[in-house]
Every structure is written in C-alpha cells, then in structure tokens.
MIDOSE-1310 file (N, C-alpha, C; in nm, 2 decimals, decimal comma, always signed):
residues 252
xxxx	+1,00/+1,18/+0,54/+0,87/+1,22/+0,50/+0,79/+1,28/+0,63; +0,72/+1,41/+0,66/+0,68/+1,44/+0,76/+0,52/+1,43/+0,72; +0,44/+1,51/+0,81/+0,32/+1,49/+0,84/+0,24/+1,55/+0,75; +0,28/+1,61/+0,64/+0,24/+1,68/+0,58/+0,20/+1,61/+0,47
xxxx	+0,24/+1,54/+0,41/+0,24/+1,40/+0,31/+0,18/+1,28/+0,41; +0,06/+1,21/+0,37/+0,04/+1,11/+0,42/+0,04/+0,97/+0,31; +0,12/+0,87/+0,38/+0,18/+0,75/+0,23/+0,11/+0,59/+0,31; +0,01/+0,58/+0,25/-0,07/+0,44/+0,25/-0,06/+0,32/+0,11
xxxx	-0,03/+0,17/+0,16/+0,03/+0,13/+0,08/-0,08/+0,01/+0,07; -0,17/-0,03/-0,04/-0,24/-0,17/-0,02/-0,22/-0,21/-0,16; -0,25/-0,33/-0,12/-0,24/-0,46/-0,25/-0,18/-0,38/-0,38; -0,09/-0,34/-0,37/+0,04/-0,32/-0,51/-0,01/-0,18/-0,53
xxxx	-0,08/-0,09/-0,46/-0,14/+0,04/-0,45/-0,10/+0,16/-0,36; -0,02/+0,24/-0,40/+0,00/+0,38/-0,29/-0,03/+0,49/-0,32; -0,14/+0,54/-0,21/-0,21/+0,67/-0,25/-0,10/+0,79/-0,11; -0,06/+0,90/-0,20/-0,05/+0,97/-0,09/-0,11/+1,10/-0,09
xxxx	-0,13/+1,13/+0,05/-0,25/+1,22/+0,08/-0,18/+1,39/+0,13; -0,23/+1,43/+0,03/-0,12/+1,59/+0,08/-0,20/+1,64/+0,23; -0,16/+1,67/+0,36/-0,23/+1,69/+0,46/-0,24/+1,78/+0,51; -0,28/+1,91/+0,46/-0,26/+2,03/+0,55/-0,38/+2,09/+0,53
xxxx	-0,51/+1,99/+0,56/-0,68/+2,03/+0,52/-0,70/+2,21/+0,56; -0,66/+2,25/+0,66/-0,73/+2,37/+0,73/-0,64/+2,46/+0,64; -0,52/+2,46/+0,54/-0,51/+2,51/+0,45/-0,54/+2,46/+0,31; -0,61/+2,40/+0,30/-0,72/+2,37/+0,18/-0,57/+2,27/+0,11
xxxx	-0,47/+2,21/+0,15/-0,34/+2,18/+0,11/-0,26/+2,23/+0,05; -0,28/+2,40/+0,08/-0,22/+2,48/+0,03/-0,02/+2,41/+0,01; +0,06/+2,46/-0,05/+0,21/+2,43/-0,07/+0,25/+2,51/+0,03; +0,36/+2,44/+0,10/+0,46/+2,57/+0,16/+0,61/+2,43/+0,19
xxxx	+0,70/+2,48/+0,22/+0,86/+2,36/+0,18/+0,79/+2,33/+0,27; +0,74/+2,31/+0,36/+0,74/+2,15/+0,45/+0,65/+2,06/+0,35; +0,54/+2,07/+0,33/+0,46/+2,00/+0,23/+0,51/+1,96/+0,12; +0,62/+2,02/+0,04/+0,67/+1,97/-0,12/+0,81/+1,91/-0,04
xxxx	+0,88/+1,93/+0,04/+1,01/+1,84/+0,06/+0,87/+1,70/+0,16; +0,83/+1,65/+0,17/+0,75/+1,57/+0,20/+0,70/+1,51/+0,09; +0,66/+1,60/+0,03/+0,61/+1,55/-0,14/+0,72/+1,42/-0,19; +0,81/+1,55/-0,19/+0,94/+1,47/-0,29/+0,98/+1,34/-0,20
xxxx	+0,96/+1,32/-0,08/+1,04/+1,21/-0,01/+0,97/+1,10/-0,05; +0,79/+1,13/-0,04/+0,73/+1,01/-0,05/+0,72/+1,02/-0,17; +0,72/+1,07/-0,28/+0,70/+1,02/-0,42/+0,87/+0,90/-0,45; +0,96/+0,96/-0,43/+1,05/+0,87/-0,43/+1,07/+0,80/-0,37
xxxx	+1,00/+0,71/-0,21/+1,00/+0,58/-0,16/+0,88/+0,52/-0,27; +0,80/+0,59/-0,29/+0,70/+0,49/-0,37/+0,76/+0,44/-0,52; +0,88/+0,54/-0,57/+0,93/+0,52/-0,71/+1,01/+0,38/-0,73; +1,09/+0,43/-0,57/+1,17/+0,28/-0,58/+1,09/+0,16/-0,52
xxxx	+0,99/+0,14/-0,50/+0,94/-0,02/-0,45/+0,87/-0,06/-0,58; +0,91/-0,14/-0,56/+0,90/-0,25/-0,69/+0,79/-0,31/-0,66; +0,74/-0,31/-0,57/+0,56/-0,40/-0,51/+0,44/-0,30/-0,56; +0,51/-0,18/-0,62/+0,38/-0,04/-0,63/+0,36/-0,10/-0,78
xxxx	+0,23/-0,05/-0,83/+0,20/-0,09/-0,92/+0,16/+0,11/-0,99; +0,04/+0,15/-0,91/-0,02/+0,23/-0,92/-0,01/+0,29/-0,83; +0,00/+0,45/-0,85/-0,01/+0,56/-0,73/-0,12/+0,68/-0,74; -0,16/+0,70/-0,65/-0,27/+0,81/-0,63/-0,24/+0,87/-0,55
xxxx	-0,23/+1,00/-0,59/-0,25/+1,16/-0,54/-0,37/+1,23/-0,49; -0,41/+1,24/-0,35/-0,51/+1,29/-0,33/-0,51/+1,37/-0,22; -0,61/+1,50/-0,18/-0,58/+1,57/-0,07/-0,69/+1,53/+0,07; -0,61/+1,57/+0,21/-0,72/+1,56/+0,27/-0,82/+1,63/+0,29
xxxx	-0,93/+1,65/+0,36/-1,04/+1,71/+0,39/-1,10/+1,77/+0,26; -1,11/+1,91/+0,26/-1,19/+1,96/+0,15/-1,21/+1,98/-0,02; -1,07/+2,00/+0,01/-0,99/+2,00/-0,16/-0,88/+1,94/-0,22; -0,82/+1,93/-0,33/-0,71/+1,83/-0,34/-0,58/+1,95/-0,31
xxxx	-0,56/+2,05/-0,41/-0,47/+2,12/-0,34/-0,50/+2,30/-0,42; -0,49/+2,39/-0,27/-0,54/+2,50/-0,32/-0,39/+2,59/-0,36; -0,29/+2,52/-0,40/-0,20/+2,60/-0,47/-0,11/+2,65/-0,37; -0,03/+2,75/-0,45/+0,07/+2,81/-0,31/+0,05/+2,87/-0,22
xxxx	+0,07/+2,87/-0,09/+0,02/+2,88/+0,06/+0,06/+3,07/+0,05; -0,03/+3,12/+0,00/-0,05/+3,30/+0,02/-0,03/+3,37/+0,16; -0,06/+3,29/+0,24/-0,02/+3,29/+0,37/+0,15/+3,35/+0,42; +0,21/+3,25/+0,35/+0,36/+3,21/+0,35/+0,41/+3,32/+0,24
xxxx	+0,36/+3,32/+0,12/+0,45/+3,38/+0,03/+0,41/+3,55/+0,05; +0,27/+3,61/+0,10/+0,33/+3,74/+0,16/+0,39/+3,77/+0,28; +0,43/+3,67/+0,36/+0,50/+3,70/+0,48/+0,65/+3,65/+0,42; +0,70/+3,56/+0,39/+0,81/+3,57/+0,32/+0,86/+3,52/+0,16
xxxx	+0,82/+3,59/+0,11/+0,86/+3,55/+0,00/+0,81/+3,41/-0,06; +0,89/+3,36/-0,17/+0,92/+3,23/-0,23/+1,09/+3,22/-0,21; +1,08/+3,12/-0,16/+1,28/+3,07/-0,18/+1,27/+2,98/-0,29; +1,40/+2,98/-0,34/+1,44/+2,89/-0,45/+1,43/+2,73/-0,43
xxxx	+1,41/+2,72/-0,32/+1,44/+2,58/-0,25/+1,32/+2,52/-0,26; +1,22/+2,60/-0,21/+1,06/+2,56/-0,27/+1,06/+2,52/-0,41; +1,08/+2,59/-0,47/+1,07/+2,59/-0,59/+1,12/+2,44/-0,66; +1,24/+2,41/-0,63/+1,33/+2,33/-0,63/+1,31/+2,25/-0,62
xxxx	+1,21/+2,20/-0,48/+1,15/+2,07/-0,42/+1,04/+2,06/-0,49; +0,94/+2,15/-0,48/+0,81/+2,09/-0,55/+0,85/+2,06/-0,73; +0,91/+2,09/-0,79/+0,95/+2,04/-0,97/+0,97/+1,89/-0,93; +1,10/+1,90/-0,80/+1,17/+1,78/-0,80/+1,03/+1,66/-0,79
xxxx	+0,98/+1,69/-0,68/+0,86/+1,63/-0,65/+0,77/+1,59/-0,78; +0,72/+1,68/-0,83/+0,61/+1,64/-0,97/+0,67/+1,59/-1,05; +0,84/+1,59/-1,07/+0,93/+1,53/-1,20/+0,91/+1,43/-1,15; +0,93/+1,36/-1,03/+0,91/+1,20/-0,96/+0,79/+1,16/-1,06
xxxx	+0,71/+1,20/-1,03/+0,55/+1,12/-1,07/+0,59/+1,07/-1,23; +0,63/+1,21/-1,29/+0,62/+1,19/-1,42/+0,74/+1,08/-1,50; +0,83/+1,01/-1,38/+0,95/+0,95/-1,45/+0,92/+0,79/-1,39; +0,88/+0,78/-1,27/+0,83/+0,67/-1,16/+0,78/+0,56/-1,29
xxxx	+0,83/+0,44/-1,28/+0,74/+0,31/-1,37/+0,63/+0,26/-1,32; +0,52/+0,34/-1,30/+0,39/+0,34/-1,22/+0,29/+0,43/-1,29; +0,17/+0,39/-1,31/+0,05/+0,44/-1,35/+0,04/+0,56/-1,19; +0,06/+0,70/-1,25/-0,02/+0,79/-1,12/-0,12/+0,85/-1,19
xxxx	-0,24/+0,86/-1,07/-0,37/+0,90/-1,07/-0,41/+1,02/-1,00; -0,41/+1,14/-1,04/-0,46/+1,23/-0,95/-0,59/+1,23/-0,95; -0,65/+1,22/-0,81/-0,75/+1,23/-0,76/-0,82/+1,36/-0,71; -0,94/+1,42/-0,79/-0,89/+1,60/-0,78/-1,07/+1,61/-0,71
xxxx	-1,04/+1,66/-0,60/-1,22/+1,75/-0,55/-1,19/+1,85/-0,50; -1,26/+1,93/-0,44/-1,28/+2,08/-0,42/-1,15/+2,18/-0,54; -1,12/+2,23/-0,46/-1,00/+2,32/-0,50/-0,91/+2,24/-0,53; -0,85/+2,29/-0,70/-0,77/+2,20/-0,72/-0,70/+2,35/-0,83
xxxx	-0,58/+2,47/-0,75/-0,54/+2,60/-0,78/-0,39/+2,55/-0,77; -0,36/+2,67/-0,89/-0,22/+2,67/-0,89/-0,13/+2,56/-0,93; -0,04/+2,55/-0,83/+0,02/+2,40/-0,76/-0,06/+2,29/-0,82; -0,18/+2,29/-0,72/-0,25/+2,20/-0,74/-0,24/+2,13/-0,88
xxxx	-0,31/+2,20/-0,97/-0,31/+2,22/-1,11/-0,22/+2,18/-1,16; -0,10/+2,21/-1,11/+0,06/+2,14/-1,15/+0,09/+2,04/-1,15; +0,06/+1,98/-1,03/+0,09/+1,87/-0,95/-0,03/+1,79/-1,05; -0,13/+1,77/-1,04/-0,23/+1,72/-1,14/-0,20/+1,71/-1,28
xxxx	-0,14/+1,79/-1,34/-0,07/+1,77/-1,50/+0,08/+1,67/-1,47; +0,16/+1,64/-1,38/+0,29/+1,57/-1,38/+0,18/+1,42/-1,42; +0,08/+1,42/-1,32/+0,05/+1,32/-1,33/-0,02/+1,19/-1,48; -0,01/+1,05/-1,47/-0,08/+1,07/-1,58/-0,22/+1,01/-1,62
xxxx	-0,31/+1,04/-1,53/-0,40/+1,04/-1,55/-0,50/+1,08/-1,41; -0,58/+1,18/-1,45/-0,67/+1,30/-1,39/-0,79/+1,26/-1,41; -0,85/+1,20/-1,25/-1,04/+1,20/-1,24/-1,08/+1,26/-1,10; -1,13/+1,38/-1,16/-1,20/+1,48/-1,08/-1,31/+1,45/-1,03
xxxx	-1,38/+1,50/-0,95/-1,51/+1,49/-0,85/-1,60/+1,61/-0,94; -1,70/+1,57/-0,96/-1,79/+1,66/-1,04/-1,79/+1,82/-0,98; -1,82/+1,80/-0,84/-1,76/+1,91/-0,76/-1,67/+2,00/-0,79; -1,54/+1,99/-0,84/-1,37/+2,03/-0,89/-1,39/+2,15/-0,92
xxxx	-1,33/+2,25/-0,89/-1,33/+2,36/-0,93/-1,17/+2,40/-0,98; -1,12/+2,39/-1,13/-0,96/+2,38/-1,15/-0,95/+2,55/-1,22; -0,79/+2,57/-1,15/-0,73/+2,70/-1,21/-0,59/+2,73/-1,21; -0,56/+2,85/-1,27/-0,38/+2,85/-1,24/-0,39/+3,04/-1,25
xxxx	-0,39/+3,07/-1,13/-0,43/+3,18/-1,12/-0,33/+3,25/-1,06; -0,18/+3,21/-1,06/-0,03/+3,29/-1,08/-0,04/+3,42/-1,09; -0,10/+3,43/-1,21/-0,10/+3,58/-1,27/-0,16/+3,67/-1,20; -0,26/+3,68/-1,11/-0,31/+3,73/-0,97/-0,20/+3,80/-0,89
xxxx	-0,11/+3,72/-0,85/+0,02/+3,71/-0,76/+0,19/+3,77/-0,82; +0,14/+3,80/-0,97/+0,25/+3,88/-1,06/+0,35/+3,77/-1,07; +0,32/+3,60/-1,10/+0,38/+3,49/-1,11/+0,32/+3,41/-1,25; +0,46/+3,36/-1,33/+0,40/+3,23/-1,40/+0,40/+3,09/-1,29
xxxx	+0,30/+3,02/-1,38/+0,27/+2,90/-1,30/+0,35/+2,73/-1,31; +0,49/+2,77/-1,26/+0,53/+2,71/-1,26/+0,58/+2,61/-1,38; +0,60/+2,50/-1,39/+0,64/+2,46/-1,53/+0,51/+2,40/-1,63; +0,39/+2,48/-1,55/+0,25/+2,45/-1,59/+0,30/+2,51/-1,78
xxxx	+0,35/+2,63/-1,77/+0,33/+2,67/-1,95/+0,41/+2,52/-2,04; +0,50/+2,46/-1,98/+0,57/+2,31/-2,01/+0,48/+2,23/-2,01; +0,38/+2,17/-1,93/+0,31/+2,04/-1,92/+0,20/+2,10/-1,98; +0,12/+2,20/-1,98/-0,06/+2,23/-1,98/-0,05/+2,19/-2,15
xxxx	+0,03/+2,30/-2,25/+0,00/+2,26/-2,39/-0,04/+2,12/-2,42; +0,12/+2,01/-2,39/+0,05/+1,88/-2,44/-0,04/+1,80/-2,38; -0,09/+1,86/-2,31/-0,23/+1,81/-2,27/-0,37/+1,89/-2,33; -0,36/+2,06/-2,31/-0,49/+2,08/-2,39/-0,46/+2,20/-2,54
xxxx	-0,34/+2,18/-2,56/-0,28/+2,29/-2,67/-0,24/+2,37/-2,65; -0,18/+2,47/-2,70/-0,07/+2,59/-2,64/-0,23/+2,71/-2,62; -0,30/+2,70/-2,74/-0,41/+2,83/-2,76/-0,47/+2,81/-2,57; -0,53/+2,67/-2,60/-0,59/+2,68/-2,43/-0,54/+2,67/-2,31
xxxx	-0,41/+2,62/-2,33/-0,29/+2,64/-2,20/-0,32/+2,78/-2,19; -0,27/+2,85/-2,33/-0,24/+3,04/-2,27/-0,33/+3,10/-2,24; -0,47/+3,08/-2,28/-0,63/+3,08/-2,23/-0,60/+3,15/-2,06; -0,57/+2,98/-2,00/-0,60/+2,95/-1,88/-0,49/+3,04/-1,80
xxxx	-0,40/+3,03/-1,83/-0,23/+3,06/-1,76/-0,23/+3,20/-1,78; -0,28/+3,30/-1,86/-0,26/+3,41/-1,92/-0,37/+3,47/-1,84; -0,53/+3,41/-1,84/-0,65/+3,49/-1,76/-0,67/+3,44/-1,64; -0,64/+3,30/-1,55/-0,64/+3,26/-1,42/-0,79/+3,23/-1,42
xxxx	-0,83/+3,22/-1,52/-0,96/+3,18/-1,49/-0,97/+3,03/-1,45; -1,12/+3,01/-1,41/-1,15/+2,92/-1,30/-1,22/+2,78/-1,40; -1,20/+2,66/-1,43/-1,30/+2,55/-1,51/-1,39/+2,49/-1,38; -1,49/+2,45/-1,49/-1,55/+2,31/-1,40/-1,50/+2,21/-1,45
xxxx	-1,56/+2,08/-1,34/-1,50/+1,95/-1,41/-1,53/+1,93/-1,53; -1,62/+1,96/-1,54/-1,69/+1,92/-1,72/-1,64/+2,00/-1,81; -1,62/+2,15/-1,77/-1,52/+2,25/-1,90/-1,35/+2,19/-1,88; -1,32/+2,13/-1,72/-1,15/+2,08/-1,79/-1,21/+1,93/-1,87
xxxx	-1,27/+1,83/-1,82/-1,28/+1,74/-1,90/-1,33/+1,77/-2,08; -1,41/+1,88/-2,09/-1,40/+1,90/-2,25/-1,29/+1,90/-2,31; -1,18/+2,02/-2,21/-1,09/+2,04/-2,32/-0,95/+1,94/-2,28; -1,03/+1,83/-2,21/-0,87/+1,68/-2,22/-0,75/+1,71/-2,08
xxxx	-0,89/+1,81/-1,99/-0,72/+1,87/-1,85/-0,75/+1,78/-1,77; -0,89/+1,66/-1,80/-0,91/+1,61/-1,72/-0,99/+1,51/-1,80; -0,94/+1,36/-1,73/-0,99/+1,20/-1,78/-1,09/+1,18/-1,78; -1,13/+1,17/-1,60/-1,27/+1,09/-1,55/-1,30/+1,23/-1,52
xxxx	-1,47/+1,23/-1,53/-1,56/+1,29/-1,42/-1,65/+1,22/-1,34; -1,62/+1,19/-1,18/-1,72/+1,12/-1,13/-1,81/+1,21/-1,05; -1,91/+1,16/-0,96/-2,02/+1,22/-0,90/-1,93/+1,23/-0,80; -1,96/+1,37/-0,75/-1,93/+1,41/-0,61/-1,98/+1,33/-0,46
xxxx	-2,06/+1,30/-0,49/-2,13/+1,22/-0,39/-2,09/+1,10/-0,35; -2,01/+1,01/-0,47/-1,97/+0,92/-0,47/-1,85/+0,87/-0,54; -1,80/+1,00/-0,48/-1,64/+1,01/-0,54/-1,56/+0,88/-0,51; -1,53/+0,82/-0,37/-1,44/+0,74/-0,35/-1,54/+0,62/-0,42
xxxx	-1,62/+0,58/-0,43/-1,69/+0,46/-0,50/-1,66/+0,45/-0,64; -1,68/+0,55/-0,74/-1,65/+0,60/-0,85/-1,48/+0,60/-0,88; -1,40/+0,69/-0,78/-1,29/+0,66/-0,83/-1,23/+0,54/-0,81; -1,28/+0,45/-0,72/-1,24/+0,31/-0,72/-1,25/+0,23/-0,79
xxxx	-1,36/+0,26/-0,91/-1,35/+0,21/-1,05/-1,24/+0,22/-1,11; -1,23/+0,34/-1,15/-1,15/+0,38/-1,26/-1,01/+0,34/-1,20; -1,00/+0,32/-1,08/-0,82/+0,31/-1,04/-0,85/+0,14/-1,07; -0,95/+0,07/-1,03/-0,97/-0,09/-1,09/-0,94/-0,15/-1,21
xxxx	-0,96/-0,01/-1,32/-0,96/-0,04/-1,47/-0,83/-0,01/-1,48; -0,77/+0,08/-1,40/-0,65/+0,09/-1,47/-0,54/-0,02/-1,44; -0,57/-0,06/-1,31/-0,49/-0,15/-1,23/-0,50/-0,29/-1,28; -0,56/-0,31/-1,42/-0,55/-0,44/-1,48/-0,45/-0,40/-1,55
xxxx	-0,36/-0,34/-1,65/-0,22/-0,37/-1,70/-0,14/-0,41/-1,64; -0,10/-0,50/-1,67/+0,06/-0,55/-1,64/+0,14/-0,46/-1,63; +0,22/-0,47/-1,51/+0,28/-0,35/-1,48/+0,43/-0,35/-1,56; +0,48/-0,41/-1,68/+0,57/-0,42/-1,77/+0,51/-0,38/-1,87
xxxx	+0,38/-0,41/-1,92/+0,33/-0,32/-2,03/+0,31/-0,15/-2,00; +0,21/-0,12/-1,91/+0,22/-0,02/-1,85/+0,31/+0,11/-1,86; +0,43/+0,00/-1,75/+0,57/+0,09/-1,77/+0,62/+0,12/-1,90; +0,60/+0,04/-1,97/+0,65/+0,05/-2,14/+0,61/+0,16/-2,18
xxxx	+0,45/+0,13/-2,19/+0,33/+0,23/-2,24/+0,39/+0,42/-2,21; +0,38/+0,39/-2,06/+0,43/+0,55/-2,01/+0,56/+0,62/-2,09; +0,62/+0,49/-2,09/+0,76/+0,58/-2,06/+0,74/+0,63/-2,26; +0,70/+0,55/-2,32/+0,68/+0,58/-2,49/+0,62/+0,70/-2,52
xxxx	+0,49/+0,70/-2,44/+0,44/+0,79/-2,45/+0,53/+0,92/-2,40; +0,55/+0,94/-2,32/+0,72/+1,03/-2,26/+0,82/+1,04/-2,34; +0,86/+0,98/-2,42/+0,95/+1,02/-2,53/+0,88/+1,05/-2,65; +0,76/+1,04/-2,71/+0,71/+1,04/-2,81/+0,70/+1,24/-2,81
xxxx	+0,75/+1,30/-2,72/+0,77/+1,46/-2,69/+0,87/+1,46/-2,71; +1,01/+1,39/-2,73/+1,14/+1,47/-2,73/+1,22/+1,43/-2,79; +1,14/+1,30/-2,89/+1,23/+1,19/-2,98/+1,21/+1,18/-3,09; +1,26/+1,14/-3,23/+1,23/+1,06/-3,34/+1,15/+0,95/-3,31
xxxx	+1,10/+0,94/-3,40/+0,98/+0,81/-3,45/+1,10/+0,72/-3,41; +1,19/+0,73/-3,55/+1,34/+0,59/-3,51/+1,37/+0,59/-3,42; +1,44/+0,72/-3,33/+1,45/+0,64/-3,19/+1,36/+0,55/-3,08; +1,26/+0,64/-3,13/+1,12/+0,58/-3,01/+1,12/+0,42/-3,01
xxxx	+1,09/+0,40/-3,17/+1,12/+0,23/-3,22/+1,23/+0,17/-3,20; +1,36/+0,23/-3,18/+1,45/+0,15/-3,14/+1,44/+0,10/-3,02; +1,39/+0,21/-2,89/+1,34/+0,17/-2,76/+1,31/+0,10/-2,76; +1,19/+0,10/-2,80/+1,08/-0,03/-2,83/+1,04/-0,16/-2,84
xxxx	+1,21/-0,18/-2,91/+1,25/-0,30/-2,92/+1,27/-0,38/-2,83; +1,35/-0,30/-2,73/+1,40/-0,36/-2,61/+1,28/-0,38/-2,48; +1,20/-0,29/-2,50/+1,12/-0,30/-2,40/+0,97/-0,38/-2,48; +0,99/-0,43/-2,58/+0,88/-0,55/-2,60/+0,95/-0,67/-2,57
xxxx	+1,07/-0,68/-2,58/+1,17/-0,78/-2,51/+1,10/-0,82/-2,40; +1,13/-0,71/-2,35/+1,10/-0,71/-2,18/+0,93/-0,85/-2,11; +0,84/-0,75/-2,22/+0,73/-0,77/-2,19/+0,69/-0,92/-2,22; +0,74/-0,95/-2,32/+0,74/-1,09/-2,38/+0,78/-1,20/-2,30
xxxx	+0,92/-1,18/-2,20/+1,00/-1,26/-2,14/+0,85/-1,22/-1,93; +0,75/-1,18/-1,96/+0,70/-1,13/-1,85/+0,63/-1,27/-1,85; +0,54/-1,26/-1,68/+0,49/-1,38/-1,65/+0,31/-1,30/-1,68; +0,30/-1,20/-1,74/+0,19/-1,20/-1,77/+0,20/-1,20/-1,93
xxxx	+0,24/-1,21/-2,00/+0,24/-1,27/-2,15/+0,25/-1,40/-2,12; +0,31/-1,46/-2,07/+0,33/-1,63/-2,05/+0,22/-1,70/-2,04; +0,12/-1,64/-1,94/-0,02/-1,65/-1,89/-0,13/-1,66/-2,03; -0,15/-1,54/-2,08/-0,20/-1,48/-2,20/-0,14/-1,59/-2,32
xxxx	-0,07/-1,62/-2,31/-0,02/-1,71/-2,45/-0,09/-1,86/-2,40; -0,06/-1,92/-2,26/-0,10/-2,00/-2,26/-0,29/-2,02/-2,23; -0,32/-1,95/-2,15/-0,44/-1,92/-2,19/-0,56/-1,89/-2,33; -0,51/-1,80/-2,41/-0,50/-1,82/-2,54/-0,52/-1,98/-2,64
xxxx	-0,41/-2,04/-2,54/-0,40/-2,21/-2,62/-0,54/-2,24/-2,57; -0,58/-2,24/-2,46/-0,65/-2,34/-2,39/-0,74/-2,29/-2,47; -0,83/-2,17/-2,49/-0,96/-2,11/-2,54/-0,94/-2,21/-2,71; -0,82/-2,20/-2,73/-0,82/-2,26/-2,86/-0,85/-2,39/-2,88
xxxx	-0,80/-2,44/-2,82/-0,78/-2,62/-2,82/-0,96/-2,64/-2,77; -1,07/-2,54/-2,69/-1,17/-2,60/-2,68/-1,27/-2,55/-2,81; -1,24/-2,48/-2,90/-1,27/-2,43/-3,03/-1,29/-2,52/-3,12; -1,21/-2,63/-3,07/-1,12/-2,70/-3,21/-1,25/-2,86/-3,20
C-alpha cells in the first residue's frame, strides 16, 4: 500500500483516506493499485467491523486524473486495478461507508456506488461526466441503475451532468445528508448507528441483499438458511435471548 491510500484502524473501524489532496484525489495506477491493497488488508481482518472511504483535503475524489490520461492514455491495468479495488468493497463482510464532500466526479462516483452506503456533506457536488472525455463511466452503467433506475442512471451517464447533495439524495445516489460545517460530527453519527449491528447479522444482511440481483427467491432462501444458522450460534443472539429473559422475568 503506498502513500497514496491512507489506512487507519480504531475500535473495530477502518477508514481509508484516498491522498492525493492537490489533485482533488484525482485516480491515476498509483492511487487504485493502493486502493486495491488496502481494501483487501481491511477485507481479511476479522477485527474490522466497518469501513469508511474518504478523501483528503478538499474533495472525496475528483475522478480520473486528466492530467495523466492526456499525456498518456488509459492502460488496461488501470482499469483493472480500480474495478479490482471497488469489487473489494462490494464483496468484503463489512458495512462500507462512503464519505462524500467537495468533488465527488467520475471515479469518484464509482467508487461511492461499490460502496454500501453513501453520506455526503451538504456541500457535495456528484457527477459522471465520461462522456466529456469520449468515455463510458466505468462499470457505473452496472451499479448506478440498481441504485437510482436505469431512466436516471442514463439521465446522469448519458448528459454528465452535475447533482447536489439533496438532488442525489432525492433520487436514492445518496443515504445521509449532513451539514457541511459539521461534517465529521454528523458523519460520526451515522457511522455510530450503523456500527450497532452485529457484525454476523450485518454480513448476512449485505451479502442477501447482493444476491437478491443475480438469484432466485429459492436460492436466496436456501442461503439463508445457513447463514441464520450462523447468527443464532453468535454471541450476540446469545446476549439478546438472555437479556430478553431478564426484561421478562421482571414483567412477571
């Protein structure tokens, strides 16, 4: 993992911080093969509960580094690493949170849909503006539908036009809206509320919801089976059941 990714780890929590501020965190391979390294140390520790995605300094990420791709091209390898990278988020048994302020283009945008769940800074200015650059936006035409419908995916992907936080939160591109002012206060909430699941329910939760795109009902249920198994034999059902008694037995 190089400098480009920054990976901070507290109480069952890893945020990593994409770091190339003076390019607004624009993409270029050093930044997505960084991506991909630390998304997969965080996938395999078993002490992570929850991950957050955030950029440093001004914006969360201003998309592909324009810089880089008219001086040379796009290589395949780019391309290759950053999917590899956002497929991480989206497979990982972990609640990810993207944390979205200033510029949040392109990439950005991309990187923010793997994720599963999106609370922007009132500030946010979100877009996928490919089609500028004579590019689709990556596996954005894949992820944008089942989040806000194919009509408004092709909206956005087709005209590169620009939302606010409150036009992506209408149309569902986006969870939370907090106050800009008090972004880190605000999103410390919401990463609080989420960080109460049990992280075997959780895991369940995601992964169901993840096949509920590419499966039968029956299979989904057959899953399901196994992974309520799971949950049941957990030490936070065990808690909850016995807890439960106690509330009862003073009822009585």
């Amino acid at each position: 993992m190089g400098p480009e990714v920054e990976l901070e780890i507290r109480d069952r929590r890893a945020s990593l911080h994409l770091n190339r501020p003076a390019k607004l965190n624009a993409l270029d391979l050093a930044l997505v093969t960084a991506f991909e390294d630390a998304a997969r140390r965080v996938g395999a520790d078993p002490a992570i509960d929850v991950v957050v995605v955030r950029g440093r300094g001004r914006s969360f990420c201003a998309g592909l580094d324009l810089d880089v791709f008219a001086a040379e091209g796009m290589s395949p390898d780019f391309y290759r690493r950053q999917e590899a990278g956002f497929r991480r988020l989206e497979t990982m048994d972990k609640t990810v949170v993207a944390a979205i302020h200033g510029h949040c283009l392109g990439g950005g945008v991309q990187l923010a849909t793997a994720c599963d769940v999106r609370v922007a800074s009132s500030d946010a200015s979100l877009g996928l503006p490919a089609v500028d650059e004579g590019l689709f936006p990556g596996m954005a035409p894949y992820r944008l539908p089942r989040l806000v419908g194919k009509g408004r995916a092709a909206s956005l992907i087709l005209t590169g036009r620009r939302l606010t936080a409150g036009e992506a939160l209408a149309i569902g591109l986006v969870d939370h809206v907090v106050a800009a002012d008090r972004f880190d206060e605000e999103l410390e909430a919401v990463l609080d509320a989420y960080s109460r699941a049990p992280r075997a329910a959780a895991a369940a939760s995601k992964r169901l919801m993840a096949r509920s795109y590419e499966a039968s009902f029956e299979e989904v249920l057959a899953e399901s089976e196994a992974l309520l198994e799971d949950c049941l034999r957990s030490a936070d059902v065990q808690e909850a059941r016995r807890a439960w008694a106690r509330r009862g037995s003073t009822r009585r």
